[in-house]
mmCIF file of the N, C-alpha and C atoms, coordinates in Angstrom:
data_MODEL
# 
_entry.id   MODEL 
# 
loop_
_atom_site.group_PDB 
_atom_site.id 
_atom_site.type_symbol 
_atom_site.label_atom_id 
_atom_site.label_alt_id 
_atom_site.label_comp_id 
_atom_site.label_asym_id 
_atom_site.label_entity_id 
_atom_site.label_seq_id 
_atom_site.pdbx_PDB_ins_code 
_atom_site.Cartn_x 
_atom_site.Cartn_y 
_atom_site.Cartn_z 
_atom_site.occupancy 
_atom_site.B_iso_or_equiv 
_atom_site.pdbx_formal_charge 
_atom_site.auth_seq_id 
_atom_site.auth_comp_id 
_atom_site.auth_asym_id 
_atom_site.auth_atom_id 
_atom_site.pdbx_PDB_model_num 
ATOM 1   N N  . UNK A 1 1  ? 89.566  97.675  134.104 1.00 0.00 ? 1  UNK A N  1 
ATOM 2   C CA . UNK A 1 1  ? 90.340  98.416  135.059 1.00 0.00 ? 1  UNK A CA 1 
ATOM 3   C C  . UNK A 1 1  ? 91.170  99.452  134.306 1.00 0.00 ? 1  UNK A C  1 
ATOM 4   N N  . UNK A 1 2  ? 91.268  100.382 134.891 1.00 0.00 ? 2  UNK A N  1 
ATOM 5   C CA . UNK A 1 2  ? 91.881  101.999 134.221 1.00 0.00 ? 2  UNK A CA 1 
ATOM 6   C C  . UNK A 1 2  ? 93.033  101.713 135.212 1.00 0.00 ? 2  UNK A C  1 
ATOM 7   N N  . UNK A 1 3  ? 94.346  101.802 134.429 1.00 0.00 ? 3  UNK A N  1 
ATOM 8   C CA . UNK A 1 3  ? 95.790  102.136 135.245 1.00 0.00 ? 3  UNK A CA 1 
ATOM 9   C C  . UNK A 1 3  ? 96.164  103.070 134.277 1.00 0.00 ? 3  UNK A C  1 
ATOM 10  N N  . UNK A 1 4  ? 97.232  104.483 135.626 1.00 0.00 ? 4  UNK A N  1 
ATOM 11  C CA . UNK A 1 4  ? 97.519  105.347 134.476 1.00 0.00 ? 4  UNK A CA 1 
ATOM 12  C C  . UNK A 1 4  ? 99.287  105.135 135.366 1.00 0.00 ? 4  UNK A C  1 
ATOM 13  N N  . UNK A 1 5  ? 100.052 105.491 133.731 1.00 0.00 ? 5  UNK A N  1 
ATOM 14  C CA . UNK A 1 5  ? 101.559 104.876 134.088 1.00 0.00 ? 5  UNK A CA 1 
ATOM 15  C C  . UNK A 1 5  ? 101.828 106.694 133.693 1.00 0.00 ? 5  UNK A C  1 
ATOM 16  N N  . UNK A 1 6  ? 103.332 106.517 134.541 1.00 0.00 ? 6  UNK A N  1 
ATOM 17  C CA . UNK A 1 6  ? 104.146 108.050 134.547 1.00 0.00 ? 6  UNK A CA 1 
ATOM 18  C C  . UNK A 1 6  ? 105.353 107.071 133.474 1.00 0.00 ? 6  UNK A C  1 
ATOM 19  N N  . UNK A 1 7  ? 105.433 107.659 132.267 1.00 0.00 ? 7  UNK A N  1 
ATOM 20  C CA . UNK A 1 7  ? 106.745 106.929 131.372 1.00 0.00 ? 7  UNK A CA 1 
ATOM 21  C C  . UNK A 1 7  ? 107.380 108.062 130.394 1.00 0.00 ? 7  UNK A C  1 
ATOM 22  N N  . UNK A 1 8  ? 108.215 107.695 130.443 1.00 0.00 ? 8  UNK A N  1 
ATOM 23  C CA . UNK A 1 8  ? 109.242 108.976 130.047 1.00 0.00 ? 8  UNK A CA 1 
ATOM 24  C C  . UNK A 1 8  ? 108.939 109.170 128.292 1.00 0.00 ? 8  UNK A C  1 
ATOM 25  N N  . UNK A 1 9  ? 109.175 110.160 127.587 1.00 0.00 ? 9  UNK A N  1 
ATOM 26  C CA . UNK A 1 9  ? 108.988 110.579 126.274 1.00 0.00 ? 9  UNK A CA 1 
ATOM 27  C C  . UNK A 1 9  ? 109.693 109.506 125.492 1.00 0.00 ? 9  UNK A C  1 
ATOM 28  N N  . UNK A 1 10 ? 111.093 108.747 125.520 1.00 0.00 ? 10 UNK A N  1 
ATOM 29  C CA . UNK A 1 10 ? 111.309 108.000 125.085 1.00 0.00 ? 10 UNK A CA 1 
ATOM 30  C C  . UNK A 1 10 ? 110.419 106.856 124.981 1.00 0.00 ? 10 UNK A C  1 
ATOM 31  N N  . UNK A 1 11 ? 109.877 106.431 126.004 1.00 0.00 ? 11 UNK A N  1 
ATOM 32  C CA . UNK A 1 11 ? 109.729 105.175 125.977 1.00 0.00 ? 11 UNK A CA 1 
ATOM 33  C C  . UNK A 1 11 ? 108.314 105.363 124.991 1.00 0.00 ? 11 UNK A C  1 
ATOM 34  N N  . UNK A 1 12 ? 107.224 106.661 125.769 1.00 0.00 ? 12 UNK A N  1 
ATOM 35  C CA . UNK A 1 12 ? 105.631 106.433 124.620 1.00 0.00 ? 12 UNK A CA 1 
ATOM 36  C C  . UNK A 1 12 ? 106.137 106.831 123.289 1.00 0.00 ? 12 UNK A C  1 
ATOM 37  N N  . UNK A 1 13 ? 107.166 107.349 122.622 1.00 0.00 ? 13 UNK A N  1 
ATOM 38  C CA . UNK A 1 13 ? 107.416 107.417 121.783 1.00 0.00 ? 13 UNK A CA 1 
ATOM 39  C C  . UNK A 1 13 ? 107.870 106.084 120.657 1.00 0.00 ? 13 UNK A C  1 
ATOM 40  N N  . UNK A 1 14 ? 108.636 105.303 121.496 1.00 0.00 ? 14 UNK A N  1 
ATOM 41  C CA . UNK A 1 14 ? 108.650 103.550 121.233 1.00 0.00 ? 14 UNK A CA 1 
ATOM 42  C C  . UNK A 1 14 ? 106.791 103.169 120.854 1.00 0.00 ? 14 UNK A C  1 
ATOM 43  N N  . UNK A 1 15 ? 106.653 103.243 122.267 1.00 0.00 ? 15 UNK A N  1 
ATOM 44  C CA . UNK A 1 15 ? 105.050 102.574 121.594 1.00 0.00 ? 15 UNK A CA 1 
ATOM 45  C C  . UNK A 1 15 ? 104.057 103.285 120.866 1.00 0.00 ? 15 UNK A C  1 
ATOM 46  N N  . UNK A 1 16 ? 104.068 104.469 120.779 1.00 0.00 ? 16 UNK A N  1 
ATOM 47  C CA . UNK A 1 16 ? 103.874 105.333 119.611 1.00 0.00 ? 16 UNK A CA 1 
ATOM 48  C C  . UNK A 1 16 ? 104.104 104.456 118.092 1.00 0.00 ? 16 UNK A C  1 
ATOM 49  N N  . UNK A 1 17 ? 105.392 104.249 118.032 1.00 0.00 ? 17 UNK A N  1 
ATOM 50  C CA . UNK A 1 17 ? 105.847 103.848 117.021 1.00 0.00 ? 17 UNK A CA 1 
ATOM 51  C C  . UNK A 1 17 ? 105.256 102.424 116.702 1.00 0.00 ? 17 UNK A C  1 
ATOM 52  N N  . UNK A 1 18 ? 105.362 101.738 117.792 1.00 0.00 ? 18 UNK A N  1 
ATOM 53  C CA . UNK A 1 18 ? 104.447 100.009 117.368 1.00 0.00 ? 18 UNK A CA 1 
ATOM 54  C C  . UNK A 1 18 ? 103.644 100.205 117.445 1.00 0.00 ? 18 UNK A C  1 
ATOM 55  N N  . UNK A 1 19 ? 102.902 101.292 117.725 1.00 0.00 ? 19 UNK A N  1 
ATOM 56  C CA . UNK A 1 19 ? 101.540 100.833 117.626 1.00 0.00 ? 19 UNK A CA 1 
ATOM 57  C C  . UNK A 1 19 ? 100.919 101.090 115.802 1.00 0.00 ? 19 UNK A C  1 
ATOM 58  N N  . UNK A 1 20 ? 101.825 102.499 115.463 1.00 0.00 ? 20 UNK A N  1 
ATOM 59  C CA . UNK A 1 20 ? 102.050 102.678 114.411 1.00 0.00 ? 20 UNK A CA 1 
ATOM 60  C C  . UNK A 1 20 ? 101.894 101.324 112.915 1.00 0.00 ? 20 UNK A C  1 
ATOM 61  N N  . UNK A 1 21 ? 103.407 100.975 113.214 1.00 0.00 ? 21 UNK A N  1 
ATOM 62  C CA . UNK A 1 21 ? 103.701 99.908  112.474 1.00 0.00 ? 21 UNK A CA 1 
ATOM 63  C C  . UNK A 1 21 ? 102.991 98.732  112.512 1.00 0.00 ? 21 UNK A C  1 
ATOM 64  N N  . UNK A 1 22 ? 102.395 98.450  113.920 1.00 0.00 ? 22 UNK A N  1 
ATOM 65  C CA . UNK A 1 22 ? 101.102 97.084  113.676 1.00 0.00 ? 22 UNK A CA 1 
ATOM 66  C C  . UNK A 1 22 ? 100.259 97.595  113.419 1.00 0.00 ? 22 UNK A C  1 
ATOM 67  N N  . UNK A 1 23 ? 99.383  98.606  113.810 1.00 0.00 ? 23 UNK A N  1 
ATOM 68  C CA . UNK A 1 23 ? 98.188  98.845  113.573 1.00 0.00 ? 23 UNK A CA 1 
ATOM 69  C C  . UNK A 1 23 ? 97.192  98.799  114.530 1.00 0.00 ? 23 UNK A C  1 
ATOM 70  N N  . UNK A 1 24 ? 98.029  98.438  115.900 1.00 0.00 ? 24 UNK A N  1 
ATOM 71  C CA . UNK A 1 24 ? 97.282  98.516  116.875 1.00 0.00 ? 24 UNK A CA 1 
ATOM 72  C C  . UNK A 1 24 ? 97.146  99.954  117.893 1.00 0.00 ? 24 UNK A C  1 
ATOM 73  N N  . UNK A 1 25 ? 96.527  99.915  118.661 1.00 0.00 ? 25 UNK A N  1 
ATOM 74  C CA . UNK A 1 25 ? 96.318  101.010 119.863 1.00 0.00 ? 25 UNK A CA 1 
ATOM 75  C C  . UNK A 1 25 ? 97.332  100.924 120.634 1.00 0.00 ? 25 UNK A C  1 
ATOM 76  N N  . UNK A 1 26 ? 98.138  101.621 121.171 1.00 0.00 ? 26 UNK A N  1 
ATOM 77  C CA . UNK A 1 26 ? 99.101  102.496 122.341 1.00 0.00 ? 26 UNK A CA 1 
ATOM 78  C C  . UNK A 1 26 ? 98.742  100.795 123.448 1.00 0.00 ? 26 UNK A C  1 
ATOM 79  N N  . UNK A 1 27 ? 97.204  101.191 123.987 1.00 0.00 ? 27 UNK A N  1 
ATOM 80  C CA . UNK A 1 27 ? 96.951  100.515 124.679 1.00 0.00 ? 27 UNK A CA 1 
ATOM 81  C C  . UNK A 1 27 ? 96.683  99.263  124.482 1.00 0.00 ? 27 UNK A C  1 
ATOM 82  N N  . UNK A 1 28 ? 96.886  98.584  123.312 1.00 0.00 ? 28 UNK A N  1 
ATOM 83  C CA . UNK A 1 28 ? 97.159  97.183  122.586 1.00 0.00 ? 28 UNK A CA 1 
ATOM 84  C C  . UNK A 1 28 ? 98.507  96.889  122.928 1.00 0.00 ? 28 UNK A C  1 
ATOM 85  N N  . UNK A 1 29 ? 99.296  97.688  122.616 1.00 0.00 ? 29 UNK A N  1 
ATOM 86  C CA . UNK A 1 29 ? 100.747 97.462  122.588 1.00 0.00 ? 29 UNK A CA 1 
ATOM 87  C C  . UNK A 1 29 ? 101.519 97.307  124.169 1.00 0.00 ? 29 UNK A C  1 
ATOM 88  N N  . UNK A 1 30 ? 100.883 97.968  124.903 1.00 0.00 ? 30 UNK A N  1 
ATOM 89  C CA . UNK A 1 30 ? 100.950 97.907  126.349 1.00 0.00 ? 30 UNK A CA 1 
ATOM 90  C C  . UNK A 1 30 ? 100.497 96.584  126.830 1.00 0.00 ? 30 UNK A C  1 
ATOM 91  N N  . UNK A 1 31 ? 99.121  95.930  126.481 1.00 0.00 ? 31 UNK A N  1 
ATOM 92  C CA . UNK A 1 31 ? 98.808  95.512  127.257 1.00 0.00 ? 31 UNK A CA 1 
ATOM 93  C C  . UNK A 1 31 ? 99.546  93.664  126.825 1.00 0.00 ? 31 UNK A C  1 
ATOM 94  N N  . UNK A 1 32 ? 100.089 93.953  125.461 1.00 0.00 ? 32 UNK A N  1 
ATOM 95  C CA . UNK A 1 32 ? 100.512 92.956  124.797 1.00 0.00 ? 32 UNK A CA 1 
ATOM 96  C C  . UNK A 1 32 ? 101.583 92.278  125.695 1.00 0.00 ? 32 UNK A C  1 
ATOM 97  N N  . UNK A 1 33 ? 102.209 93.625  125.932 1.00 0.00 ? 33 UNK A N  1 
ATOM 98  C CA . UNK A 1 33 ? 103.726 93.572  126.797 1.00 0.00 ? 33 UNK A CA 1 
ATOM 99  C C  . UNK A 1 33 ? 103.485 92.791  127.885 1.00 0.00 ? 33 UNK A C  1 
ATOM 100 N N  . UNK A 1 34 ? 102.380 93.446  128.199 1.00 0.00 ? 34 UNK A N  1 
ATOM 101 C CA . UNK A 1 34 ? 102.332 92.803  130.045 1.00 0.00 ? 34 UNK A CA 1 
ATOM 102 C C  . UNK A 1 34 ? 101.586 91.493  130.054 1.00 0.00 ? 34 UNK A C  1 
ATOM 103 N N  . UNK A 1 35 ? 100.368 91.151  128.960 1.00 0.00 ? 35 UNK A N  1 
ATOM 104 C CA . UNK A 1 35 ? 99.445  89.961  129.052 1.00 0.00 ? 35 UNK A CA 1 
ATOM 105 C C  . UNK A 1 35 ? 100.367 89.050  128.617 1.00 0.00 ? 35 UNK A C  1 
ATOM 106 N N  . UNK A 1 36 ? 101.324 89.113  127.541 1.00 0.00 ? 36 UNK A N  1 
ATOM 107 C CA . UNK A 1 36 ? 102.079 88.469  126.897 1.00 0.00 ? 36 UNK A CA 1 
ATOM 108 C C  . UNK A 1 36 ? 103.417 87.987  127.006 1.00 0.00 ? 36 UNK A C  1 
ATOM 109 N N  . UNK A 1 37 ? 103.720 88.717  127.901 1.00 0.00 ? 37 UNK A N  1 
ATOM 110 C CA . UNK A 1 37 ? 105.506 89.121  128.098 1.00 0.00 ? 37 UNK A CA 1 
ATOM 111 C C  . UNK A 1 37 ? 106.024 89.603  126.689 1.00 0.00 ? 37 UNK A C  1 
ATOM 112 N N  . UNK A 1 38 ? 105.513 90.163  125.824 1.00 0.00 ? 38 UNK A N  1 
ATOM 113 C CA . UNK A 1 38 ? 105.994 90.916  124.834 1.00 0.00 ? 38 UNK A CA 1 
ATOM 114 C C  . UNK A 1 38 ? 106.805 91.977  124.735 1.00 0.00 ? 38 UNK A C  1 
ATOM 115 N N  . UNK A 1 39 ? 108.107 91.931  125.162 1.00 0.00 ? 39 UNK A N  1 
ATOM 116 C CA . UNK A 1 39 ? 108.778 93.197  125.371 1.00 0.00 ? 39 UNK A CA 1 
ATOM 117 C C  . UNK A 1 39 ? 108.556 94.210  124.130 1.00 0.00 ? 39 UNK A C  1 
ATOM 118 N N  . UNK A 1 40 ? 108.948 95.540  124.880 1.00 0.00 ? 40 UNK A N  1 
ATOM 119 C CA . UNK A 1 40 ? 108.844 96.293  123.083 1.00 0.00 ? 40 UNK A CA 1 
ATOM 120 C C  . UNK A 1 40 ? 110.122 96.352  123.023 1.00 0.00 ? 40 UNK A C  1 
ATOM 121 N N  . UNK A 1 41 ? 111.091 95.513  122.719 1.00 0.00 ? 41 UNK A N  1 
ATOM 122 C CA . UNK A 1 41 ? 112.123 95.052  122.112 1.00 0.00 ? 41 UNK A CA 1 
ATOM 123 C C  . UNK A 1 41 ? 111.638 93.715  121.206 1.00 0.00 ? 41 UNK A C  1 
ATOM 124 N N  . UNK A 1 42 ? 110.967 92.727  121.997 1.00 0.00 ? 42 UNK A N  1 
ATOM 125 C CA . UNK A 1 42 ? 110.530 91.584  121.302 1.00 0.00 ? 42 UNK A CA 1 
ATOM 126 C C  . UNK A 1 42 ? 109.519 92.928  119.935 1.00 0.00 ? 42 UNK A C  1 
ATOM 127 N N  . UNK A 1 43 ? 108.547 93.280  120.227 1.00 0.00 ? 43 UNK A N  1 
ATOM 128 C CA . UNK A 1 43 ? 107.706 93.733  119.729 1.00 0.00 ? 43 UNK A CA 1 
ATOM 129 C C  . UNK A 1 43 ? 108.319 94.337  118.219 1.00 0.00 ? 43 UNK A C  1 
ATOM 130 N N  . UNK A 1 44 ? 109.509 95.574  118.196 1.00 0.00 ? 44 UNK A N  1 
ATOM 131 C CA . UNK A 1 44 ? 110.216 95.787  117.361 1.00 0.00 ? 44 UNK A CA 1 
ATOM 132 C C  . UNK A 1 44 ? 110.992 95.242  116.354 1.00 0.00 ? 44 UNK A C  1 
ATOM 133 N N  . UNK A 1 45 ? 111.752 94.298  117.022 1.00 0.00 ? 45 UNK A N  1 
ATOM 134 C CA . UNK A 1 45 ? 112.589 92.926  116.637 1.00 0.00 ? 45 UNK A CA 1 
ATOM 135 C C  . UNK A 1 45 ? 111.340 92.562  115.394 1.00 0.00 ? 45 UNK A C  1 
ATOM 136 N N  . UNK A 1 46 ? 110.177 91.487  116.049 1.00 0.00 ? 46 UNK A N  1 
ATOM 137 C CA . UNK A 1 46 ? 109.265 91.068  115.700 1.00 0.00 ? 46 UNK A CA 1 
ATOM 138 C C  . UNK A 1 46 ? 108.018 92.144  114.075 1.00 0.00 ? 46 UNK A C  1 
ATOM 139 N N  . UNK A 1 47 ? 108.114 93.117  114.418 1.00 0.00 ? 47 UNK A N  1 
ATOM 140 C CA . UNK A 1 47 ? 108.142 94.303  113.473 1.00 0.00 ? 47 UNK A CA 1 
ATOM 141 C C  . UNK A 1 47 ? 108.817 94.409  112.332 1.00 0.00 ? 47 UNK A C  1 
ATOM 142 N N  . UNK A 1 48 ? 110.663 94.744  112.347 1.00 0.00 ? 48 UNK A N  1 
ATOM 143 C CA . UNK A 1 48 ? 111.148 94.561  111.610 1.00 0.00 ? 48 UNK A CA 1 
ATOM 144 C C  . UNK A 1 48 ? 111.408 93.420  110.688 1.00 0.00 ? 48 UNK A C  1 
ATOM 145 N N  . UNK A 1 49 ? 111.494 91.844  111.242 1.00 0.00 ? 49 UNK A N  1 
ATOM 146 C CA . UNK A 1 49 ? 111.373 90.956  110.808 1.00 0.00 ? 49 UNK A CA 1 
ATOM 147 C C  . UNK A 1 49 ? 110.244 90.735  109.883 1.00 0.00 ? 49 UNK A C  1 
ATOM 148 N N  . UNK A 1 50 ? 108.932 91.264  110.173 1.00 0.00 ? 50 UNK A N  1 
ATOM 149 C CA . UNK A 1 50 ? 108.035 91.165  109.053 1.00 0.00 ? 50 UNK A CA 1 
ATOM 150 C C  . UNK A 1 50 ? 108.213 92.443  107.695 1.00 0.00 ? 50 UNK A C  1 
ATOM 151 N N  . UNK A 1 51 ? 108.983 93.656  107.913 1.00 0.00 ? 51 UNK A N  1 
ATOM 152 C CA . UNK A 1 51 ? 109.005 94.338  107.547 1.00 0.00 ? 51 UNK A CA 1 
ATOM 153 C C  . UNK A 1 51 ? 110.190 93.424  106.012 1.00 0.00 ? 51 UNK A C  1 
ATOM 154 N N  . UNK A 1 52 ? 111.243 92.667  106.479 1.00 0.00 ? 52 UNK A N  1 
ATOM 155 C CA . UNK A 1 52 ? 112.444 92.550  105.749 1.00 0.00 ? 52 UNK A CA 1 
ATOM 156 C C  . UNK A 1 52 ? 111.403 91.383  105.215 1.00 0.00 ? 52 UNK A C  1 
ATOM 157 N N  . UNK A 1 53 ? 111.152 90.739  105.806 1.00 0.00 ? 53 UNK A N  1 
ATOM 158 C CA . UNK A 1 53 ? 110.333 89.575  104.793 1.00 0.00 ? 53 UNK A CA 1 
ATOM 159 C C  . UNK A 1 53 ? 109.302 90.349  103.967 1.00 0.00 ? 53 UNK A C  1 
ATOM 160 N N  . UNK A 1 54 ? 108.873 90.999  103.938 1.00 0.00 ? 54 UNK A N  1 
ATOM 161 C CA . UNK A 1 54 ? 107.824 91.925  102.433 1.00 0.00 ? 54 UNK A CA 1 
ATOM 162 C C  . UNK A 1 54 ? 108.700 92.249  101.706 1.00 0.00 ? 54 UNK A C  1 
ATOM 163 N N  . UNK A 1 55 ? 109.914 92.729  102.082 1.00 0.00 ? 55 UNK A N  1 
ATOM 164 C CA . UNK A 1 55 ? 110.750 93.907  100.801 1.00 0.00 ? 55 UNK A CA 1 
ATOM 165 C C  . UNK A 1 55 ? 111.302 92.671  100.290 1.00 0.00 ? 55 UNK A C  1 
ATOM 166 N N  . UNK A 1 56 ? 111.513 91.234  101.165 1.00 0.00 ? 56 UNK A N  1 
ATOM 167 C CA . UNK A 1 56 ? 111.963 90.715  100.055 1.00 0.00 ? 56 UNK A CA 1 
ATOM 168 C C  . UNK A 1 56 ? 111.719 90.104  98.901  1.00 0.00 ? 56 UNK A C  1 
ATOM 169 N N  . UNK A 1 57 ? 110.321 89.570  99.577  1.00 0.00 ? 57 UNK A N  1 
ATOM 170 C CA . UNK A 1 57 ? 108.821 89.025  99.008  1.00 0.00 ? 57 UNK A CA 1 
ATOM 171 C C  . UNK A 1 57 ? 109.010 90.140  97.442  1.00 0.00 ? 57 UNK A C  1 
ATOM 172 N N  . UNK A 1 58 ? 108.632 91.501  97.833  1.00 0.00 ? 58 UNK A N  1 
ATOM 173 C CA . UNK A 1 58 ? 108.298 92.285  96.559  1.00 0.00 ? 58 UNK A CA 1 
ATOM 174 C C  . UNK A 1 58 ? 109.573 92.523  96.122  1.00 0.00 ? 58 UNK A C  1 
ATOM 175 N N  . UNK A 1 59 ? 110.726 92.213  96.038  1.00 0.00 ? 59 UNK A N  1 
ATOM 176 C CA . UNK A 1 59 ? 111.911 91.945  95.490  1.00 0.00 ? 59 UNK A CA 1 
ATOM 177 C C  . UNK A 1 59 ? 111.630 90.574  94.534  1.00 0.00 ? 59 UNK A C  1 
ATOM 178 N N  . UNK A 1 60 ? 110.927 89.238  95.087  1.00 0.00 ? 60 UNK A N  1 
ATOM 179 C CA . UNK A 1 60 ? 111.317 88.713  94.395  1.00 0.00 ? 60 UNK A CA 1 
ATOM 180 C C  . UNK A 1 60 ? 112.095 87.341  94.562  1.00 0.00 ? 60 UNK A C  1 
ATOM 181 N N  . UNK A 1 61 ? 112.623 87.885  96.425  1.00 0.00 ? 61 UNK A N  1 
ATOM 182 C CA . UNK A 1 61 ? 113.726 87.245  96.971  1.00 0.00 ? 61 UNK A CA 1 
ATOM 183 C C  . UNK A 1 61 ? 113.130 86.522  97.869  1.00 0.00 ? 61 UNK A C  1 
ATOM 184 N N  . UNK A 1 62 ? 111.830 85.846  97.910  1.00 0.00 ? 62 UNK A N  1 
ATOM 185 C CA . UNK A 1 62 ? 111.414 85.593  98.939  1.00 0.00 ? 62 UNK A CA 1 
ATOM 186 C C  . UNK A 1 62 ? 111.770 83.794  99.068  1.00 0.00 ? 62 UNK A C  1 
ATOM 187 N N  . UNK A 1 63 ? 111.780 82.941  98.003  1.00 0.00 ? 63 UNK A N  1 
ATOM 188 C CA . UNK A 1 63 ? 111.678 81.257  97.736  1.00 0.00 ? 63 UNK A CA 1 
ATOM 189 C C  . UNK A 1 63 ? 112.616 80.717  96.643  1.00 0.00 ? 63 UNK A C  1 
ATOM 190 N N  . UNK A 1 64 ? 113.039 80.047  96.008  1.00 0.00 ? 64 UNK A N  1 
ATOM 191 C CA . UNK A 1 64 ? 113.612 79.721  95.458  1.00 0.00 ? 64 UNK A CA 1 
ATOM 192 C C  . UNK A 1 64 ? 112.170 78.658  94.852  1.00 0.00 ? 64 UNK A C  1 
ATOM 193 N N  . UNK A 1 65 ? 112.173 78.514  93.366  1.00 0.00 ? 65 UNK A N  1 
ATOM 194 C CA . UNK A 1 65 ? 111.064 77.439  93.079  1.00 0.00 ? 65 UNK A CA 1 
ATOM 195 C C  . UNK A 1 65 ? 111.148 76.236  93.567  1.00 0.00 ? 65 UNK A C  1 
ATOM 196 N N  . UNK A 1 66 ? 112.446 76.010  93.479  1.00 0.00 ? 66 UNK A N  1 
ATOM 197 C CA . UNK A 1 66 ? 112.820 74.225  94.089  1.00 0.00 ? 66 UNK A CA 1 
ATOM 198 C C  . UNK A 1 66 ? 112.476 74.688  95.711  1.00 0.00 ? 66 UNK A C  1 
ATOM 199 N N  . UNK A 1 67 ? 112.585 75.633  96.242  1.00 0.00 ? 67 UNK A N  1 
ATOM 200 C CA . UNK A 1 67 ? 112.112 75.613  98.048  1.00 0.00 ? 67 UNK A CA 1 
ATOM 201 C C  . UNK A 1 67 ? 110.399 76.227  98.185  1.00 0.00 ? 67 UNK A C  1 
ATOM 202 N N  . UNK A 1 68 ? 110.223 76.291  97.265  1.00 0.00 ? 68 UNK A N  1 
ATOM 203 C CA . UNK A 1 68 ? 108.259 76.547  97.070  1.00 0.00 ? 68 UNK A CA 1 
ATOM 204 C C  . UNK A 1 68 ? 107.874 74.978  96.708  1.00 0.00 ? 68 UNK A C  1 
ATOM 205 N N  . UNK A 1 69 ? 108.806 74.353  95.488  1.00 0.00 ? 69 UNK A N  1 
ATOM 206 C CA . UNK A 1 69 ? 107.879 73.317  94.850  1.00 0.00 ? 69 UNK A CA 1 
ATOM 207 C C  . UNK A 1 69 ? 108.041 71.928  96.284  1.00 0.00 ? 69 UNK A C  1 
ATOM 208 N N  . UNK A 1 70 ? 109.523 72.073  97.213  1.00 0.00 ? 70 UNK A N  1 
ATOM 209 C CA . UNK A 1 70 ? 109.756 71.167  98.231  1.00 0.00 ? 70 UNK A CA 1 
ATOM 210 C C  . UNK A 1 70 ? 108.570 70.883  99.377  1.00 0.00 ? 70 UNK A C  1 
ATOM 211 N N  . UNK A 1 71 ? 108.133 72.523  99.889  1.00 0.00 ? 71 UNK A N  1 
ATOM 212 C CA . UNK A 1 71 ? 107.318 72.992  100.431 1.00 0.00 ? 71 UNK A CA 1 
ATOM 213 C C  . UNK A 1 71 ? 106.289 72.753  100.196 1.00 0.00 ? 71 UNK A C  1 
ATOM 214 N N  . UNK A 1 72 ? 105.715 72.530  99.016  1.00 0.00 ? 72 UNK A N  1 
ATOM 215 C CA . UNK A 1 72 ? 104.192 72.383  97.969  1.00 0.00 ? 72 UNK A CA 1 
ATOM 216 C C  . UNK A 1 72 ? 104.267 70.249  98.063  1.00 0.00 ? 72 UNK A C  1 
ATOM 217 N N  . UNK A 1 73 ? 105.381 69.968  98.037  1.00 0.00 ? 73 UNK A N  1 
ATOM 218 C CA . UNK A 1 73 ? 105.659 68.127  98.004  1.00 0.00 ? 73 UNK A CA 1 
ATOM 219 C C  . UNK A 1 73 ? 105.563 67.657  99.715  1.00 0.00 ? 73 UNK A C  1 
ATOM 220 N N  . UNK A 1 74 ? 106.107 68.491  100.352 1.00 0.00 ? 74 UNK A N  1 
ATOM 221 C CA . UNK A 1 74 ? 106.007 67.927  101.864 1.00 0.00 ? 74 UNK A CA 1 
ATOM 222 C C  . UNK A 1 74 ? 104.551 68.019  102.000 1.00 0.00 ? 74 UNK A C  1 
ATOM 223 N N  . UNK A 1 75 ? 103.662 68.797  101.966 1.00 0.00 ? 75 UNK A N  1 
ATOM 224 C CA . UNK A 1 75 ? 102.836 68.848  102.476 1.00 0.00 ? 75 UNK A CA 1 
ATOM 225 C C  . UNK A 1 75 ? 100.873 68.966  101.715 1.00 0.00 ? 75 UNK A C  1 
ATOM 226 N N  . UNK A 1 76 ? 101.678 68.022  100.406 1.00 0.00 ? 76 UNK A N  1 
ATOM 227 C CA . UNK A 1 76 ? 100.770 67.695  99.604  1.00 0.00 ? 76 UNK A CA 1 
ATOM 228 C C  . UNK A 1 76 ? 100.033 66.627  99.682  1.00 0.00 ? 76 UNK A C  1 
ATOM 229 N N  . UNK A 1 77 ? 98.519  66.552  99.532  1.00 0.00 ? 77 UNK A N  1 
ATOM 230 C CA . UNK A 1 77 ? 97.686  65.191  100.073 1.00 0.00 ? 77 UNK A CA 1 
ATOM 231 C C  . UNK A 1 77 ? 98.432  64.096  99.348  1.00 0.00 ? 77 UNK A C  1 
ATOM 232 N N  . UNK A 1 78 ? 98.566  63.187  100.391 1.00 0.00 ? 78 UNK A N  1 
ATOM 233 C CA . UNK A 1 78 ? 98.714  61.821  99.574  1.00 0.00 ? 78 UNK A CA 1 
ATOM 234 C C  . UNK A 1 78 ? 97.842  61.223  98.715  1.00 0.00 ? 78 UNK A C  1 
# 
């Protein structure tokens, strides 16, 4: 089904932008919203959050060894 929406420059400019930053289509990001209840607030939020976890990752800052090696003991075969 083809729906065509009237939305103001702000807003395709938002999904412009996520679609950007995930890597998905305009019309991915739309349909995420609506199949999903994915607001593009959730969507952004959700964006940036992966964004701060890489810089910290390639910082360096991502684990502490004792919270990798805890992580590596919880869930190591018996």
């Amino acid at each position: 089904m083809t729906v065509e929406l009237q939305i103001s420059p702000q807003l395709r400019g938002r999904i412009a932008d996520i679609a950007r930053r995930s890597g998905l289509s305009e019309t991915q990001v739309v349909a995420d919203a609506l199949e999903n209840g994915h607001s593009l607030d959730w969507q952004e939020t959700f964006l940036d959050k992966i964004a701060a976890g890489l810089e910290a990752a390639d910082r360096g800052d991502f684990a502490t060894r004792e919270e990798i090696e805890r992580v590596r003991k919880r869930y190591r075969a018996s």
